[in-house]
N, C-alpha and C positions, 0 to 999 in steps of 0.2 A: 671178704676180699676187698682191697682199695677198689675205688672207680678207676676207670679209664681217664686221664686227663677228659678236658672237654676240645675238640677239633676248632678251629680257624679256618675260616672261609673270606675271601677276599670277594666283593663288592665291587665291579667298575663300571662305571656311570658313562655309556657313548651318548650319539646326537639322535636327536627327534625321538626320544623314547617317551613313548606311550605308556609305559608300563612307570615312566617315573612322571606321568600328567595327569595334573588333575582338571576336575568339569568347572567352568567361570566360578568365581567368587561370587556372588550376588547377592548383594544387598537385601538383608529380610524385612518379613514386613513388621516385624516387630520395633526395627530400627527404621520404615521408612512413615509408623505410625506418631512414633518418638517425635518424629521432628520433620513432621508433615509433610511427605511429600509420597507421590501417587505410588499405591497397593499395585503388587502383580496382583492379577486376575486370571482367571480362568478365561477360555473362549465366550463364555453367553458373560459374559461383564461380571463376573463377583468375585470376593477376592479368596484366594488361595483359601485353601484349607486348611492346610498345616505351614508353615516352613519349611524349608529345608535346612538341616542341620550339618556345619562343619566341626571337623577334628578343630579343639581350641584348649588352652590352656587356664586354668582358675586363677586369678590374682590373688584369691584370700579363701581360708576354707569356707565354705556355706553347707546350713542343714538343711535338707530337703526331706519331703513324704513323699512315701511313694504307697500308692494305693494299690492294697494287699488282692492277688491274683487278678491285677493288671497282664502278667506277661505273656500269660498264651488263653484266647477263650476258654477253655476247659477245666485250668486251673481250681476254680469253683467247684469243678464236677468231683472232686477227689479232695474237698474242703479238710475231709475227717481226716486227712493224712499229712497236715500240714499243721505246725508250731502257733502257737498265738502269734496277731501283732503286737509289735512295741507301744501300738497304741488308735486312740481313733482322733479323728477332725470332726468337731461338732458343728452345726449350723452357722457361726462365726468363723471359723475359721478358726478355731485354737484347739492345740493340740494337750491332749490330756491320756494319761495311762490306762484311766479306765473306762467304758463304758457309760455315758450317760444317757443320750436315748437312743431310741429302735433306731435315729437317723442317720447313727455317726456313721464315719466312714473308716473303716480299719485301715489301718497304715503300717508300715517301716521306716523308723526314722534312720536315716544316714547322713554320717557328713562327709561330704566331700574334701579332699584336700588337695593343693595344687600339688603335690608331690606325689598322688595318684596317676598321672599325665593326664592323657588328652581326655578332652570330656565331647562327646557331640550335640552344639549350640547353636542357637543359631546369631548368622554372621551379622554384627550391628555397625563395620563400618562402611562410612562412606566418604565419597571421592572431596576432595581438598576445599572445591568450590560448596562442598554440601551437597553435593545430587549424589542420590542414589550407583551404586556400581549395577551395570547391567549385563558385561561382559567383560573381558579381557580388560581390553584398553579404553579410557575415558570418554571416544566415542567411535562408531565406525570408521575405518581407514586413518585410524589418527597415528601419528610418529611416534616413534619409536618413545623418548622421554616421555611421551604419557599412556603407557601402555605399561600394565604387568604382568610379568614371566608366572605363566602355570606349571611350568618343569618345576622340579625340588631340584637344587645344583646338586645332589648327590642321594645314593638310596637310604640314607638313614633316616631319613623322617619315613621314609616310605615303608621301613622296616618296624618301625616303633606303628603306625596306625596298622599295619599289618596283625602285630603280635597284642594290639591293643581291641581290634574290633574283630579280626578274622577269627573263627570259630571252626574247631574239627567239626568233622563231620558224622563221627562216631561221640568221640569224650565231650561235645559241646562244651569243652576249655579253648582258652585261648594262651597265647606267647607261644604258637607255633614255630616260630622261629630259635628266641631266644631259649628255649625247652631243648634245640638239639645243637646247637653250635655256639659260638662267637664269631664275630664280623670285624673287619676293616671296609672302610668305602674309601677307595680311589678314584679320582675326577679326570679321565683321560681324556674322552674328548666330549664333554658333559654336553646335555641338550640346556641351562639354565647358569648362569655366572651372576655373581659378586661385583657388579657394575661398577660400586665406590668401593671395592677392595674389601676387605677379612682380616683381622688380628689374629694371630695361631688363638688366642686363648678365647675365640667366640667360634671357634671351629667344629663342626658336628661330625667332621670325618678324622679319623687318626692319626693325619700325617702332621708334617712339620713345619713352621712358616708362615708366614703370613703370605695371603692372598693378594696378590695385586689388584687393579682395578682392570675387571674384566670387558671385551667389546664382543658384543654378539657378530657371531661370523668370524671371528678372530679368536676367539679361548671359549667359544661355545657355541653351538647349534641347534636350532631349535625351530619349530613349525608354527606354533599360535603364541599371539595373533598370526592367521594365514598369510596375514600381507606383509608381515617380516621373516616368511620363511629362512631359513639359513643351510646351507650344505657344506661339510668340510672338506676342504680339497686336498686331494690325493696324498698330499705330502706327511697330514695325519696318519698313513698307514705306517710311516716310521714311527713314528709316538706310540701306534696300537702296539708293534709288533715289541718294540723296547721295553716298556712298562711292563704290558701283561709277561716279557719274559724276566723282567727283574723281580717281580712277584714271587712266580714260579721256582725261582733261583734261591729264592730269601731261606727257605726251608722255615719260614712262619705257616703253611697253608696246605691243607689237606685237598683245596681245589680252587676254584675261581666261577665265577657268574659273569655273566657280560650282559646288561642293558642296552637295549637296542632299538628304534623303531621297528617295527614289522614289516616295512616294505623294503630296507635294505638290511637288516640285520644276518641274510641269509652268506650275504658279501665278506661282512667283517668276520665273521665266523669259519666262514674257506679260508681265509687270510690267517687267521688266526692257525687254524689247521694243516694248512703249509709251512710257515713258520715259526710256531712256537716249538722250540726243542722243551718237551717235557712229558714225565712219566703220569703227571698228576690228571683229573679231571677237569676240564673246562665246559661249562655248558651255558647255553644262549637262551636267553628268558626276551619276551616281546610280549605286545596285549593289543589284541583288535579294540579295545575300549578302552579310556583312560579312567586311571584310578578313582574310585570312588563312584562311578558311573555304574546304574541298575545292568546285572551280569556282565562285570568287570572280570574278565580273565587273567589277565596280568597276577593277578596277588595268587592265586594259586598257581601258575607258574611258578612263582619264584620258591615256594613252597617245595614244590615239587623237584625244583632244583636241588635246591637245599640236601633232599632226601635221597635224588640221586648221586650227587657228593661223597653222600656218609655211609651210602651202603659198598659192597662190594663188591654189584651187578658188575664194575665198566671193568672189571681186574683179568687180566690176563693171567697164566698159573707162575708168572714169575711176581704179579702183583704191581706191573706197570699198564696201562692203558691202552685194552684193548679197541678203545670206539672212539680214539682220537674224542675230536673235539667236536658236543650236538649242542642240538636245540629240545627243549624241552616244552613241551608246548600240547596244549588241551589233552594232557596225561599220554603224549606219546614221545619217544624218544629218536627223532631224525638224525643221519649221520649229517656234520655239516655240508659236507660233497655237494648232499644232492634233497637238503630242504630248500623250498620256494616258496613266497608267498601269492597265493592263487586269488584270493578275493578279502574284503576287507571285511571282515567276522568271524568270530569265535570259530573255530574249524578249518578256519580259508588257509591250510597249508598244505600243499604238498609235494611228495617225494616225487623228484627229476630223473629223467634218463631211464625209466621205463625197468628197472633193474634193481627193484628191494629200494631203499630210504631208509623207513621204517625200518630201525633197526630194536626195536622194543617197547615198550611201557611201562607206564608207572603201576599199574595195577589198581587194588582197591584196596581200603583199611581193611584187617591189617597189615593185607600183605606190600611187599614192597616193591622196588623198581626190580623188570624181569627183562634181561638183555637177550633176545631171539635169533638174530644174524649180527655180523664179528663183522664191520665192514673189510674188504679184501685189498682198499685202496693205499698205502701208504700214506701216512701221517703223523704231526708231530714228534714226536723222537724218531718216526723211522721214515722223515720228508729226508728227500733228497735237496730241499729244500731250505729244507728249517735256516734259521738266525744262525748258527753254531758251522754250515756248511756253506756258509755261502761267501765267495769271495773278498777281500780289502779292495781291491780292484777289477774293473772288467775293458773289454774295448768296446769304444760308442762311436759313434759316427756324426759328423756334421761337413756340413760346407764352407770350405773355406778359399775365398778369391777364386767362385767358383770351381771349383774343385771338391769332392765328395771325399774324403777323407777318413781314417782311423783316429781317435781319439784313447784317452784314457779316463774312465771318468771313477771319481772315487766311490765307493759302497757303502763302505764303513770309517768311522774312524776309530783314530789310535788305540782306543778303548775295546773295540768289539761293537760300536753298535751302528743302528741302520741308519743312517745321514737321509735327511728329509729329501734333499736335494737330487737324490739318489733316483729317489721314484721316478719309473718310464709312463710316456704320454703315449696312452692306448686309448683308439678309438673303434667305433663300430661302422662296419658298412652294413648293407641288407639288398638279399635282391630280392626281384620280383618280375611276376611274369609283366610283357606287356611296357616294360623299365625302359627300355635301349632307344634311344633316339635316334630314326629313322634304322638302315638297315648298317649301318656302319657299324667295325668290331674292332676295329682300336680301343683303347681310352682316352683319345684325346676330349671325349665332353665330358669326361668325367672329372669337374674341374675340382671339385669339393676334394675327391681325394687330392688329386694332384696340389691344393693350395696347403692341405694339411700336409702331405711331403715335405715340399718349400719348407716349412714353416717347424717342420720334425730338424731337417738338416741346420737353419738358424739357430733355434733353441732348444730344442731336445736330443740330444745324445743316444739316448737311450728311448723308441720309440718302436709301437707296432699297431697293427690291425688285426681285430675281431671280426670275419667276415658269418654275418648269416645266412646261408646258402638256403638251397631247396630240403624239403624234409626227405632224409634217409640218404641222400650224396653230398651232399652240402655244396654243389653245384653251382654257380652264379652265373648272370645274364655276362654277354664276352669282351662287354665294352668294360664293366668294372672287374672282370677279370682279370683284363690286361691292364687296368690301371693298377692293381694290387699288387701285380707280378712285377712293375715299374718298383711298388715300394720294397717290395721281398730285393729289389737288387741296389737298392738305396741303402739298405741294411735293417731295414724295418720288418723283424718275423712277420706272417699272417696266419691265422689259425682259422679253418673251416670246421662252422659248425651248422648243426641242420634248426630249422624255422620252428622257435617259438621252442615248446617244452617238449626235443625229441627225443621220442623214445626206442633210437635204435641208436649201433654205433655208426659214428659216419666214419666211412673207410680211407686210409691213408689214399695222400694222390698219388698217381704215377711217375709222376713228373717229380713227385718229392721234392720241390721249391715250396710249401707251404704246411701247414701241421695237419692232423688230422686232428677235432676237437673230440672223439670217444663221443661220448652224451652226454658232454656238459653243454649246460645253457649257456649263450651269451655272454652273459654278466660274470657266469663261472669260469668261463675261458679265458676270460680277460684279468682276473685275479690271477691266475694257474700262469698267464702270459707274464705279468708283472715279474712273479719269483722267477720264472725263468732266464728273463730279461737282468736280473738279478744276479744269475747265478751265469750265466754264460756270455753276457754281453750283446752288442747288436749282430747282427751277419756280416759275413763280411763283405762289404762294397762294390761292385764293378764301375771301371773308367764310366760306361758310358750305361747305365741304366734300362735302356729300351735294347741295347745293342752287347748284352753280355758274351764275352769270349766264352770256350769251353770251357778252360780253365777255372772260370770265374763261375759260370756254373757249378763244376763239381765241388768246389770250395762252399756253395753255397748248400749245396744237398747234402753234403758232410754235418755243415753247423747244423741245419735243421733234422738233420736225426738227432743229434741229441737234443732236442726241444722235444723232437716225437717221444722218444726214450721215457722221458717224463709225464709225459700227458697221456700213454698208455697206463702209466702207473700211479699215476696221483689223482 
């Protein structure tokens, strides 16, 4: 019988991904003996022992020996079981086929060729002035021009040292990767850029065009060096939601991968979740340790990705996608809902809201990925949410000649897709006990909310509050109460959720001017708030904020059922 075509997986590169960083470049000592300048050492003063070796490429083939039952102690022990060598190394150092004394040393001769790929070397360059590289950038806290990017601007180098050095764990072969798919890498909101730009035909990713000259913080995001951290703002959520659904759209691709740092990647993955309309698998890869670093996780994530892809664990019996959109992470399978990152290490994740996560694993060679609970929440194709459902237009709110006002603000354009500009300015409150200044229960000291109002009705159209109440009511101190209940009548939803990772649900309020957030965390509810904001617009207004008619009340408990409607089900 023919094979099966071979499956298309698409590749996309977000910010601060660890799983696509590698540990400093640093100068060896082989290159710092070369051209004299000072040896790493060890703590008691002497110099390394070995080098450390990078992924690097040959300029010209070379012969090397390699001395025969080098590669594991034992080797030797099971001598009678192994082939001649190619030959031995005599006391000089030359190489000859046959035996001359008791001294030689047996050998394999290979030659390498640059068309092999990567070889692991070690690193002989150094910094422009001639000193040694020690870290990142050419010295502590130095700017930006003289510093360089550890991110790979997309996963294909990541995926060639993967398929080059990664070894099963059973068949000890390698091209784990390239053995079960084909790849595209897409650069949506990379952690690493092309500073002086890209010609399409020096391109390592499949797409089209040439690269412009990139600004970090601007077409890329990225954490080391630490002291030019970078963060993408919100507006990137259109770009996430657009791509990854033109991907999906293209019918090139059996699933998709999303690169992510680990401390927000739980974010883009809800987002993703809510809004991608599609039948296909998506899943989220991150790594407490960056590539190439002793028990690096990352590279068997993506692995394990891969595997969950191409099996037909995530299938529903109509064969669309029953677990929406996870993460896949130290062989277990999280719904994105309700994965968190809890500590920074190998294992540091866990399932939120007290109520399953863990929705599977990956298993062990040779068995495969084993889907265990079907999350129950709405997703993806069946978001009430998704890209595909969600409004051209909504109504938003600002002040105008004083005056608090309805607006129109656009969603989409002409095309179908999400306009950057679109995205609502959602912030978090938090109570706590002990909070209330003196015994007063207004809002009026609660100025931080009330400047962010101001400053919602100016510029944001489209705006709300993530409040973090007490654990199990989601309850807040009465001065920021009332100050949130101020923004719930400016137009600005609020959604209550309970303190830190609750695990119960928090119950709808009575009063029904605000959402009940289920048992999403913080950060989840303000995701879950965005699409909403999205898909039904601000509240609607009252004259005078502190002083709502009935009226104006029941208009507002109306809108915020259908917020609630959603956030019981997504």
């Amino acid at each position: 019988m023919p094979s099966s075509p071979r499956k298309r997986i698409v590749i996309f590169s977000g910010p601060t991904a660890t799983v696509q960083n590698t540990v400093p470049l640093v100068t060896s000592n082989k290159a710092r003996a070369k051209h004299g300048l000072p040896l790493l050492k060890h703590a008691d003063g002497t110099p390394l022992r070995s080098d450390g070796l990078r992924p690097q490429r040959l300029a010209a083939p070379v012969t090397v020996y390699v001395r025969q039952f080098s590669a594991h102690p034992l080797e030797r022990d099971a001598a009678e079981l192994y082939a001649q060598p190619d030959g031995y190394i005599d006391a000089q150092g030359n190489f000859n086929r046959a035996r001359s004394s008791a001294g030689d040393v047996p050998v394999y001769e290979v030659t390498l060729q640059p068309d092999d790929g990567l070889y692991q070397l070690p690193y002989m360059a150094r910094q422009a002035d001639g000193k040694a590289w020690e870290d990142d950038a050419a010295h502590p806290g130095a700017p930006e021009h003289l510093a360089r990017q550890p991110f790979y601007p997309d996963a294909s180098r990541l995926f060639e040292e993967i398929d080059r050095f990664g070894l099963g764990e059973v068949s000890g072969l390698n091209n784990l990767l390239a053995a079960k798919a084909d790849y595209d890498f897409l650069r949506v909101v990379p952690s690493a850029g092309y500073k002086k730009g890209l010609p399409a035909a020096e391109r390592t990713d499949l797409g089209e065009g040439d690269i412009a000259p990139e600004r970090m913080g601007h077409e890329f995001f990225n954490y080391r060096p630490f002291h030019l951290w970078r963060d993408p703002p919100r507006a990137m959520l259109a770009r996430v939601a657009n791509t990854v659904q033109a991907a999906m759209d293209s019918g090139k691709y059996a699933g998709a991968i999303w690169l992510e740092g680990s401390p927000n990647i739980e974010e883009t993955l809800t987002w993703m979740n809510l809004l991608i309309d599609t039948t296909l698998p998506i899943c989220g890869n991150s790594s407490q340790r960056p590539h190439g670093s002793i028990g690096n996780d990352g590279d068997h994530n993506v692995v394990d990705a891969v595997e969950w892809i191409l099996s037909d664990a995530w299938k529903d019996t109509d064969g669309g996608n029953a677990a929406g959109v996870v993460a896949v992470l130290d062989q277990l399978i999280y719904a994105a809902r309700d994965v968190q990152k809890a500590d920074a290490r190998p294992g540091g994740y866990t399932a939120t809201g007290g109520h399953g996560g863990i929705i599977g694993s990956m298993g062990h060679a040779p068995g495969g990925p084993v889907l265990t609970y079907i999350p129950a929440r709405r997703h993806t194709h069946r978001s009430a949410v998704n890209l595909r459902r969600l409004p051209q237009t909504v109504s938003g709110v600002k002040r105008i000649n004083g005056v608090t006002m309805p607006v129109t603000v656009q969603i989409k354009d002409d095309t179908g897709w999400l306009l950057p500009s679109a995205l609502p300015q959602i912030r978090f409150a938090k109570t706590a006990r002990y909070l209330p200044d003196g015994a007063e229960l207004d809002g009026d000291n609660e100025v931080e909310i009330h400047a962010r109002i101001d400053k919602n009705l100016a510029e944001e159209p489209l705006a709300g509050f993530v409040a973090e109440g007490q654990a199990g009511n989601a309850k807040l101190a009465r001065p920021l109460d009332a100050a949130l209940t101020e923004a719930v009548f400016s137009g600005m939803p609020v959604v209550r959720v309970g303190r830190g990772n609750a695990e119960g649900i928090i119950p709808r309020t009575r009063d029904g001017l605000t959402i009940g957030g289920n048992n999403l965390t913080a950060n989840k509810a303000r995701i879950l708030l965005t699409a909403c904001l999205l898909k039904f617009g601000a509240l609607p207004p009252a004259a005078d904020a502190k002083n709502p008619t009935a009226e104006e009340i029941n208009a507002v408990k109306q809108k915020v059922a259908e917020y609630q409607a959603i956030f019981d089900t997504h």
